[in-house]
N, C-alpha and C positions, 0 to 999 in steps of 0.2 A: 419604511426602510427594510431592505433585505438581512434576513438574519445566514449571515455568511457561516459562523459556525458551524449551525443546523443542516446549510447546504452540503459545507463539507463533513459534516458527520455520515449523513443518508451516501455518500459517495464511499471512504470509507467502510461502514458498516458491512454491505456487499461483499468487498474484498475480503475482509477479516474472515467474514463466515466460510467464505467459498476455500480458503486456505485450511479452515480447520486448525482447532487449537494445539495440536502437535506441532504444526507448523508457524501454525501462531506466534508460538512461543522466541522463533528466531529471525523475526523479520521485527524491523524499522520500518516504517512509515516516512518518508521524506519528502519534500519538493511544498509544492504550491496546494497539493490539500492540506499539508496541515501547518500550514502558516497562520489560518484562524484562531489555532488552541495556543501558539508561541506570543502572542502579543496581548499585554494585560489591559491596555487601554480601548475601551469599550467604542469609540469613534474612531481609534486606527482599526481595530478589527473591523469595520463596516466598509471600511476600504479597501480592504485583501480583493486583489484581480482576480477574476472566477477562472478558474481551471478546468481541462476536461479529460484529468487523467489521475489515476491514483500511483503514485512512484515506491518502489518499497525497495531493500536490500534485504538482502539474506546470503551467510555465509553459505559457497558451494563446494567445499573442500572435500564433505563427505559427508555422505547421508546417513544419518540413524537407523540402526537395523537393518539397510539396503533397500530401504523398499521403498516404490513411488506413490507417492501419495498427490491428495488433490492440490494443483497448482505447483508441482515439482517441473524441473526442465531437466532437459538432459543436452547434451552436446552432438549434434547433426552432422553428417560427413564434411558439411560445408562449413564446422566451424560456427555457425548462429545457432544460438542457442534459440529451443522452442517454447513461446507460449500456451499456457495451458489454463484459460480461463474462460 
């Protein structure tokens, strides 16, 4: 049997680093990676549908010290905001 947790840990872990712990510090984790660690029962967790994306929030109201750091976005003439991973 697949260990779903494991899976979504190695999927997370990446992101986390890549954000850097300043950053770290104000992002949530949400969606369908981390539905593995939300459920106690050890044969529902074997069940969690595999995902191929990691989801996060973070407040953008205003940046610490001003300054951009790894995985920050900014807002584009167009209004979409830019990935930076």
């Amino acid at each position: 049997m697949r260990d779903v947790p494991q899976q979504m840990l190695e999927m997370l872990l990446p992101v986390a680093e890549a954000l850097g712990q300043e950053l770290l510090a104000h992002v949530a984790f949400v969606g369908g990676s981390t539905t593995a660690f939300l459920i106690t029962d050890p044969i529902t967790r074997q069940a969690v549908r595999f995902t191929e994306d990691v989801d996060l929030i973070v407040h953008v109201g205003g940046r610490p010290s001003g300054k951009h750091g790894r995985g920050s976005c900014m807002l584009v003439d167009s209004g979409r905001a830019c990935r930076t991973m």
